[in-house]
ZAKE-269402 format. One record per residue: residue in one letter; x negated, y, z of N, C-alpha, C, O, CB in turn. Coordinates in steps of 0.001 Angstrom, whole numbers, padded with zeros to 6 digits, always signed. Atoms other than C-alpha are relative to their C-alpha. Glycine has a CB too. Layout:
N
AXYZXYZXYZXYZXYZ
...
//
This chain:
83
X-000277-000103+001415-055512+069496-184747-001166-000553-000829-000908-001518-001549+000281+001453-000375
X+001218+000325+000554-059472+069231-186122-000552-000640+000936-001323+000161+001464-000777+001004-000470
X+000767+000535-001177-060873+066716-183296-001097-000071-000678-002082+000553-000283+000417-001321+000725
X+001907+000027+001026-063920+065924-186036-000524+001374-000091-001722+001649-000015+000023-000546-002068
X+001163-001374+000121-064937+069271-186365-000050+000731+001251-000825+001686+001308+000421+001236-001200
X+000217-000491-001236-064604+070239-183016-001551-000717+000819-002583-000361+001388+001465-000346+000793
X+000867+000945-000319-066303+067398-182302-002068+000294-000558-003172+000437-000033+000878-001361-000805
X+001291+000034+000281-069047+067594-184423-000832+001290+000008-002053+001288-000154-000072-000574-001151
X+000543-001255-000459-069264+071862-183643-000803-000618+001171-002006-000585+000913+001148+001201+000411
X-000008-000154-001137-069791+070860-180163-001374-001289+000058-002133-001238+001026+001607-000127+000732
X+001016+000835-000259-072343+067927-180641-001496+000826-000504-002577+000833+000084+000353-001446-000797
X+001054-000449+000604-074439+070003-183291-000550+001457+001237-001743+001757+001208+000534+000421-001762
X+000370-001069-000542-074474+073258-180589-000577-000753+001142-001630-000171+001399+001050+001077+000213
X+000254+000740-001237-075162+070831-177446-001393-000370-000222-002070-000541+000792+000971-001258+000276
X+001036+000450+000054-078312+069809-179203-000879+000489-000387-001873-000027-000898+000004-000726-000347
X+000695-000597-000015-079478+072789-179250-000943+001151+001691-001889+001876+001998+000692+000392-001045
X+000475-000505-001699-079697+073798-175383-000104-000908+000685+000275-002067+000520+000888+000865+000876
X+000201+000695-001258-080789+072905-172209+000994-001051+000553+001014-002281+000579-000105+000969+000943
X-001175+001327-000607-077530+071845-170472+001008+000258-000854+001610+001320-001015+000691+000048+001764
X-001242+000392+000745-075123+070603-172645+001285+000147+000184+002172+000557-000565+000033-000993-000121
X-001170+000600-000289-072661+069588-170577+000734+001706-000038+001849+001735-000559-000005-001114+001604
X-000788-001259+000602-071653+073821-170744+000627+000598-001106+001503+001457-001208-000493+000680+000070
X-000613-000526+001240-071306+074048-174183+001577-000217-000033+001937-001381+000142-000672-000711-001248
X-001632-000095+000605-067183+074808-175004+000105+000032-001182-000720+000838-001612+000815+001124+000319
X-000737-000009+001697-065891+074504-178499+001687+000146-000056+002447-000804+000135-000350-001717-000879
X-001901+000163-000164-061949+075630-178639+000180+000435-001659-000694+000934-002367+001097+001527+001489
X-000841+000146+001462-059515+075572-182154+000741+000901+000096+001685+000761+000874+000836-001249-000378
X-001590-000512+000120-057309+078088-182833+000416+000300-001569-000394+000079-002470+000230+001553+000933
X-000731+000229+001071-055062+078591-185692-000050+001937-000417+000715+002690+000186+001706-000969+000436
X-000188-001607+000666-055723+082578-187640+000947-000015-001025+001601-000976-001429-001371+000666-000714
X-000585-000576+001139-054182+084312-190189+000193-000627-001380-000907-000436-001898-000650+001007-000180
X-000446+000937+001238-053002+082293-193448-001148-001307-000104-001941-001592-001002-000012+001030-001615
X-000047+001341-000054-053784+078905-191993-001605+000143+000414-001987-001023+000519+000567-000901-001443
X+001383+000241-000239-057762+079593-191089-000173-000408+001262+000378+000076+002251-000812+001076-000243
X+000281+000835-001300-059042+077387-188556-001001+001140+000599-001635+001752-000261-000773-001751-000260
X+001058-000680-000690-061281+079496-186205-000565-000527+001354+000231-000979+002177+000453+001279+000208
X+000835+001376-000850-063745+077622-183786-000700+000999+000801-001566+001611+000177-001234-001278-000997
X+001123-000580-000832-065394+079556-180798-000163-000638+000612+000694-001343+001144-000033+000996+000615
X+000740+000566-000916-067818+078312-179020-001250+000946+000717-002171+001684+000369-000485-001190-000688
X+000600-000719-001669-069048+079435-175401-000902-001089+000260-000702-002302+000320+001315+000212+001566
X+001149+000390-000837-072501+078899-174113-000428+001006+001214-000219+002219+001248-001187-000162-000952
X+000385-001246-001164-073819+080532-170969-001112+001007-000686-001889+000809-001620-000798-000745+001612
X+000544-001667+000403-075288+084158-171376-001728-000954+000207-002430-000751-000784+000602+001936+001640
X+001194-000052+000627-078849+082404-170809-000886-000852-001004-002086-000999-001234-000541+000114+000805
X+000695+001492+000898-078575+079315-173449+000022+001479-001321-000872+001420-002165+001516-002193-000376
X-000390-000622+001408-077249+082517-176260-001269+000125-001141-001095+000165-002359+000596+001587+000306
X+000685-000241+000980-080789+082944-177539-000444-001327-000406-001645-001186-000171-000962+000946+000255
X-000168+001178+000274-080955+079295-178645+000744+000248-001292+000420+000530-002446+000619-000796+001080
X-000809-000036+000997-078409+079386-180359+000582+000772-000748+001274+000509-001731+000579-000384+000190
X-000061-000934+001796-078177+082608-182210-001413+000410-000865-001609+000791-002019+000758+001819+000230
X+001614+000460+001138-082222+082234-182858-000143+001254-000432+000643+002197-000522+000108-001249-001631
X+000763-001258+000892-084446+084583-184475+000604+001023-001079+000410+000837-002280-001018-000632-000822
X-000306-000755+001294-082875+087332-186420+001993-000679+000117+003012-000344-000487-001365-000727-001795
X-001316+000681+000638-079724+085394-186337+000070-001259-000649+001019-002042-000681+000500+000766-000951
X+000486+001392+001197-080954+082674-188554+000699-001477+000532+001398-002199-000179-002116-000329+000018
X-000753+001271-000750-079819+079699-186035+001465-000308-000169+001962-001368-000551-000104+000158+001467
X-001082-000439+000284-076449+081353-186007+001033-000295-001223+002188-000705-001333-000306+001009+000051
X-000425+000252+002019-075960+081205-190043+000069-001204+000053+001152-001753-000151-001219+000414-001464
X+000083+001702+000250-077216+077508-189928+000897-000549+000306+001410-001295-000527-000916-000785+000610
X-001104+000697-000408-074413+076425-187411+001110+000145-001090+001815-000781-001490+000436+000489+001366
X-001696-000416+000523-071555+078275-189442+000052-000328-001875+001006-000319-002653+000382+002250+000379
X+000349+000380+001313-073096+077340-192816+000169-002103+000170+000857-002783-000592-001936+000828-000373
X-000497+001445-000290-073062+073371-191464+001517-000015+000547+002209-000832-000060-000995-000714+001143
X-001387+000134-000329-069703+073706-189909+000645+000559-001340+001782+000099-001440+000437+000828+001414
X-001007+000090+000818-068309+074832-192909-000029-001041-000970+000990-001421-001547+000142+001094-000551
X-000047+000846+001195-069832+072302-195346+000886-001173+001005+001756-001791+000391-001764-000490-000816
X-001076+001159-000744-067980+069751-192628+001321+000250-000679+001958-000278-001590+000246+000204+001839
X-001519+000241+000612-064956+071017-192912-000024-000244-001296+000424-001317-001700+000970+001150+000133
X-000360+000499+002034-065038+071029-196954+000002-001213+000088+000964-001769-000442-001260+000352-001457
X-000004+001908+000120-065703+067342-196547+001065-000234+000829+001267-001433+000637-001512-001034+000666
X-000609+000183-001137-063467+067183-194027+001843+000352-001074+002760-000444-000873-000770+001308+001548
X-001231-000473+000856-060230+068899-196705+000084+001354+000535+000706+001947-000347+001477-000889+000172
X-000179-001249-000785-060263+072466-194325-000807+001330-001218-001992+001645-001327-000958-000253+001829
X+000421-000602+001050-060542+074795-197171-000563+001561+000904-001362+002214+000232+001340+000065-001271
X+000453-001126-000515-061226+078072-194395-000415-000060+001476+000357-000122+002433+000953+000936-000216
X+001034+000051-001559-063513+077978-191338-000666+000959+000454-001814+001030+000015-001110-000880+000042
X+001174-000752-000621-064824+080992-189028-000549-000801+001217-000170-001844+001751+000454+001495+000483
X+000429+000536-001402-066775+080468-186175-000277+001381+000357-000369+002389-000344-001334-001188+000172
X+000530-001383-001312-067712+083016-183044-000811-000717+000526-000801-001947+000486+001110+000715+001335
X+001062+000520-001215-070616+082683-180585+000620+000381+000813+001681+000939+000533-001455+000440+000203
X-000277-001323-001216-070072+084261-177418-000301-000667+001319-000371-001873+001552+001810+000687+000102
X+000559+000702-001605-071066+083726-173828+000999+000166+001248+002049+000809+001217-001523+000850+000592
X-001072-000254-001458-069503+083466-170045-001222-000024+001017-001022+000116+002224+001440-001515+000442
//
């Protein structure tokens, strides 16, 4: 549905860990039309990428949303989470 913002979730989180090639990014479709984007890193890339306090965390979901706005996607969550 969003290949660009999948896309560009999955490039901006990849270039924040070790091995890349683990990072997942999946699309699904919520509650009155909101796109929702989780993305899976392994349990020992997570402190990478949710960073100090959280702070890393905010940055991704604060850049993924100004995408989508440019992008026309007027509602964007994101999840972290690990495997």
């Amino acid at each position: 549905m969003h290949e660009q913002l999948v896309t560009f979730t999955e490039n901006l989180v990849k270039s924040l860990v070790s091995d890349p090639e683990l990072v997942k990014v999946q699309e699904f479709l919520g509650d009155e039309g909101i796109i929702q984007l989780e993305i899976m890193v392994p349990d020992t890339e997570m402190g990478s990428v949710i960073g100090k306090g959280g702070k890393m965390a905010k940055a991704i979901r604060v850049l993924v949303q100004a995408a989508a706005y440019n992008m026309g996607i007027k509602r964007v969550t994101v999840n972290i989470d690990s495997f």
